[in-house]
C-alpha positions in Angstrom: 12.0 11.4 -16.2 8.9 9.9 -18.4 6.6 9.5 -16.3 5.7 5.8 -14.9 3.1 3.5 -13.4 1.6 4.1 -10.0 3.0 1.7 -7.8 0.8 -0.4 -5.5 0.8 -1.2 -1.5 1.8 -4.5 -2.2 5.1 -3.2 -4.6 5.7 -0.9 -1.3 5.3 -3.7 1.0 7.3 -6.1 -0.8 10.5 -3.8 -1.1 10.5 -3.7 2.7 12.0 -7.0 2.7 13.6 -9.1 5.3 17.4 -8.9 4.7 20.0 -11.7 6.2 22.3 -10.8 8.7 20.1 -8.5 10.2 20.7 -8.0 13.9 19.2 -6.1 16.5 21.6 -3.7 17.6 19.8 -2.0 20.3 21.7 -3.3 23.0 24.9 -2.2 22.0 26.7 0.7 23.3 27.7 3.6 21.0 30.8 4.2 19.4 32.5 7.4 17.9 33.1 7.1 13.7 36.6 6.4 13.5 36.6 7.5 9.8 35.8 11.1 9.7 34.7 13.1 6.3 38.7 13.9 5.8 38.3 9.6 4.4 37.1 11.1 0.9 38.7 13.5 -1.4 37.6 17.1 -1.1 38.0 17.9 -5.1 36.4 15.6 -7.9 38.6 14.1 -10.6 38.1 13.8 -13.8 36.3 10.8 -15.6 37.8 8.1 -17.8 40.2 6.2 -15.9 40.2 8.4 -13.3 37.3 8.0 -10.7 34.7 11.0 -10.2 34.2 11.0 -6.2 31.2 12.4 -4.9 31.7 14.0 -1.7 29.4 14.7 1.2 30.7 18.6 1.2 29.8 20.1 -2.6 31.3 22.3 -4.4 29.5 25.5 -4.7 29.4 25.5 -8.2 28.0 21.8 -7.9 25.4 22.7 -5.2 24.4 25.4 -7.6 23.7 23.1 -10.7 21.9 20.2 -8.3 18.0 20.8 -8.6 16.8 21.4 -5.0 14.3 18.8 -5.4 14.9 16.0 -7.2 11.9 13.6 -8.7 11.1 12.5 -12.4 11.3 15.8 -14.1 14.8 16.8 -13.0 16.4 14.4 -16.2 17.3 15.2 -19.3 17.3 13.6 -22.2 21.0 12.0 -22.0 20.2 11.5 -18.3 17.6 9.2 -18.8 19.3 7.4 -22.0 22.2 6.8 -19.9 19.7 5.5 -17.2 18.2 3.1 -19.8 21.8 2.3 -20.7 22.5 0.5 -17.5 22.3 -3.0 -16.0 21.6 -2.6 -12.4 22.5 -5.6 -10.2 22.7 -5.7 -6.3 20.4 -6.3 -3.1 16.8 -5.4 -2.1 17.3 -1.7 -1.7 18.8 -2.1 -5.6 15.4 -4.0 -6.2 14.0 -1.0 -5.4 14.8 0.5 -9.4 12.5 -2.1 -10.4 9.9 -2.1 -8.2 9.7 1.7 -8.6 9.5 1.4 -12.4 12.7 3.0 -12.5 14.5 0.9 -14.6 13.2 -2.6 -16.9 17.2 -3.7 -16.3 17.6 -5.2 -12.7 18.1 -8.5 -11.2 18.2 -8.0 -7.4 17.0 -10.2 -4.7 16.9 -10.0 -0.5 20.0 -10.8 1.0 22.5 -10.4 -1.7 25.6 -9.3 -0.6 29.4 -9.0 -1.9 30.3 -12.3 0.1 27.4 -14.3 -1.1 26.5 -12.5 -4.5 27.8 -16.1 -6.7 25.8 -18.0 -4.5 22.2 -16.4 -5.9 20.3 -16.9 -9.0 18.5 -14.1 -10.8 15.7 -14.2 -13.1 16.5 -13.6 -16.5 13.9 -13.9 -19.3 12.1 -17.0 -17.6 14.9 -18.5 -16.3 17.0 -18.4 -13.4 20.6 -18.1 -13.8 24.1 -16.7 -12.4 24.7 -13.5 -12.1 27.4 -13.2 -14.3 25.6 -14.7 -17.1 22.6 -12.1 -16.3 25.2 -9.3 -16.8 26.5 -10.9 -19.8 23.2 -11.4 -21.4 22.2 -8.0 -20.6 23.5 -6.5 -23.8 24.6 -3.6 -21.4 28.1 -1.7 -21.1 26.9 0.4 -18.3 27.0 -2.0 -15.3 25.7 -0.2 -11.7 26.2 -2.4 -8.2 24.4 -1.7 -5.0 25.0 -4.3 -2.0 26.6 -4.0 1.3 23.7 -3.4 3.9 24.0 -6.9 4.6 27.7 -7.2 4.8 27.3 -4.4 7.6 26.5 -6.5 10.5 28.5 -9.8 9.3 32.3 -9.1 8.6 34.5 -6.0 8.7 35.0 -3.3 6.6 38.0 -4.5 4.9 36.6 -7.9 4.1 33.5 -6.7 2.2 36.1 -4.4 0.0 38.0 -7.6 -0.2 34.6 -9.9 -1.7 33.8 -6.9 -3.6 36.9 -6.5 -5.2 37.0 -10.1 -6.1 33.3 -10.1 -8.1 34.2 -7.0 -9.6 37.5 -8.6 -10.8 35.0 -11.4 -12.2 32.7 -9.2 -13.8 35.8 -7.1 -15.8 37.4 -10.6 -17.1 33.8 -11.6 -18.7 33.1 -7.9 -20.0 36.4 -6.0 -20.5 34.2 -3.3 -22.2 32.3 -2.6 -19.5 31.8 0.5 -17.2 31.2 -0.2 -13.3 29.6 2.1 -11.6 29.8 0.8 -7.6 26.8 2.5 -5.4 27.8 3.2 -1.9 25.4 1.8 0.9 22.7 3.9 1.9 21.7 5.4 5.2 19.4 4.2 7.6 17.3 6.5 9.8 18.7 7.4 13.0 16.5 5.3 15.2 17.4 2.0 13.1 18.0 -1.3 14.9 19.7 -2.8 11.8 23.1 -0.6 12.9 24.9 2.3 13.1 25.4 5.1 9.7 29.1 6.1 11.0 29.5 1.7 10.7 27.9 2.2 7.0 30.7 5.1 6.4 33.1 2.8 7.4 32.2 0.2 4.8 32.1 3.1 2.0 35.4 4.5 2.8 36.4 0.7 2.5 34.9 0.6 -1.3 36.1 3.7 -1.7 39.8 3.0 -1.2 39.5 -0.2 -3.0 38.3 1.1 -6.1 40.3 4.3 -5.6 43.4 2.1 -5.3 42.7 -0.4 -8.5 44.5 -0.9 -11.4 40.9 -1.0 -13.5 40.0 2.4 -15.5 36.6 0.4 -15.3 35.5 0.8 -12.0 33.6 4.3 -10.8 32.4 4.9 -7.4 29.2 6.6 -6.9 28.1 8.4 -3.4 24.5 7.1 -3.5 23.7 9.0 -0.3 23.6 12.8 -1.6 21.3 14.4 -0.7 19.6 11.5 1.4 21.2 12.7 4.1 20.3 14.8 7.8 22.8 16.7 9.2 24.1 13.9 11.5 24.3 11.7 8.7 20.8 9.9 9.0 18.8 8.6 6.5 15.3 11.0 6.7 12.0 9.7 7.6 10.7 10.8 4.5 12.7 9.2 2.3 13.1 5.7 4.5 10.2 2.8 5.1 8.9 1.7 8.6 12.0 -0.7 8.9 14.8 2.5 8.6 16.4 0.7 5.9 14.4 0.5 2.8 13.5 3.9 0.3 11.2 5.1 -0.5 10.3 5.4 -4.5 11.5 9.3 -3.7 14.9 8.3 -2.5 15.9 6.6 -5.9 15.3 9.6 -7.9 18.5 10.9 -5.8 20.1 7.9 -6.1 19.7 8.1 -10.2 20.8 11.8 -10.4 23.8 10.6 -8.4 24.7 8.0 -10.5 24.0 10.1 -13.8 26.4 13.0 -12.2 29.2 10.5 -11.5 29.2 9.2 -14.8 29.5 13.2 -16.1 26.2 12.8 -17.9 24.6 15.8 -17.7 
C-alpha cells in the first residue's frame, strides 16, 4: 500500500483502550470448544449474492497466491482503491484502521458493540452524530463492520448474531445499494484475561450462520483472523499489544488483505 505516516507512542497507546464488559476471567475453569472447525464451510462460494467464506484450512491454490508476509507492499492497485472505497465502522480494535493511517474513512469508538452500537455517537466532519447517519453521509457503497469483543463476555452467542442482525437490517433499509462486509472478532493471545479464543469462535460461527442464513445478497462475511492465528488458535505476541486484545499496526495489514480477498478484489 502507499506508504503512510509513522505513528507515534501515544497513537499506540491510545488504541490499547479500555473496552466495557471486560472481565477478568482468570478464575474460571476451562472448557472444551463446542464448535469445532467442521462450523465453517470447507469450499468458498462464489461472490454476488452468495457469501465468499474464508476458512481457517486454505485451499492450496489459495495458500499459494497469499503473500507470506503481508505489510504495505503486498496491494495492488484495485486492492487499495477498493480499500479507499470503504466505510469502516465498529469498536476500538476497528479504530485501529485509523489510528494506523490505514484508512481516512472510520468512525469507531471504545466499547461499541452490536447491542449498544445506536446508543454511540461518532464524529463526523465536526460533529457528532448517529451512526447511521455517519454511514449515510459517508458517500460510501462499500460498508466493513468490526465489533463483538465486547459482546464476548456480556450475552451469548446467539444474542450478539440476533443485535447484529438487527443493525445490519437498519443499515440495508437506509442504503439498499450498499455492500456489507461483516469482520469476524479477532484473537486474543493465549494468556489473555479478557476470555477464551474457542468463546470468540463461538460468537463467529454465530455471525457466520446468520449472515449465511439471510435473505440479503448484501451482506459478506469476512474471516479477519487469517493468518493472525497460532496453531492453537491464539492471537501471536507479535501481532497483539500488552493487553492480548488490541493489534498491532502489522495485524491490520492481514486484516485488509482479508477483507480485499473476500470481496474477490484481487
Amino acid at each position: 500500500m502507499k506508504p503512510y505516516k509513522t505513528i507515534t507512542a501515544f497513537l499506540t497507546a491510545a488504541l490499547a483502550l479500555i473496552l466495557c464488559g471486560c472481565v477478568d476471567i482468570s478464575d474460571r475453569q476451562f472448557i472444551p470448544a463446542e464448535t469445532s472447525s467442521d462450523t465453517y464451510p470447507q469450499e468458498e462460494s462464489g461472490i454476488g449474492g452468495d457469501l465468499l467464506i474464508s476458512t481457517n484450512t486454505a485451499a492450496e491454490t489459495e495458500a499459494a497466491a497469499r503473500p507470506a508476509v503481508i505489510d504495505q507492499n503486498s496491494f495492488s492497485d484495485a486492492q487499495e482503491k477498493f480499500i479507499e472505497s470503504c466505510f469502516f465502522m465498529g469498536d476500538s480494535i476497528c479504530s485501529g484502521f485509523s489510528m494506523y493511517g490505514l484508512s481516512e474513512s472510520c468512525c469507531a469508538k471504545a466499547g461499541v458493540a452490536a447491542r449498544n452500537i445506536n446508543d454511540f455517537t461518532f464524529e463526523y466532519e465536526g460533529a457528532q452524530v448517529e451512526p447511521l447517519t455517519a454511514a449515510v453521509n459517508s458517500g460510501k457503497k462499500n460498508f466493513v463492520f468490526l465489533m463483538g469483543i465486547n459482546d464476548v463476555n456480556i450475552e451469548s452467542a446467539a444474542e450478539f448474531a440476533e443485535y447484529y442482525d438487527s443493525f445490519l437490517t437498519r443499515v440495508e433499509a437506509l442504503c439498499p445499494d450498499a455492500a456489507l462486509y461483516v469482520m469476524s472478532i479477532t484473537p486474543v493471545t493465549e494468556d489473555s484475561s479478557f476470555c477464551y479464543n474457542y468463546e470468540i469462535d463461538e460468537f463467529n460461527a454465530a455471525l457466520y450462520t446468520m449472515i449465511e442464513n439471510s435473505d440479503s445478497g448484501a451482506r459478506h462475511y469476512i474471516d479477519s483472523s487469517k493468518g493472525l492465528k497460532t496453531e492453537t488458535g491464539g492471537l501471536p505476541e507479535e501481532f497483539g499489544m500488552e493487553d492480548g486484545v488490541h493489534l498491532g499496526k502489522s495485524a491490520y495489514y492481514y486484516m485488509l488483505y482479508s477483507l480485499c480477498e473476500g470481496a474477490g478484489i484481487v
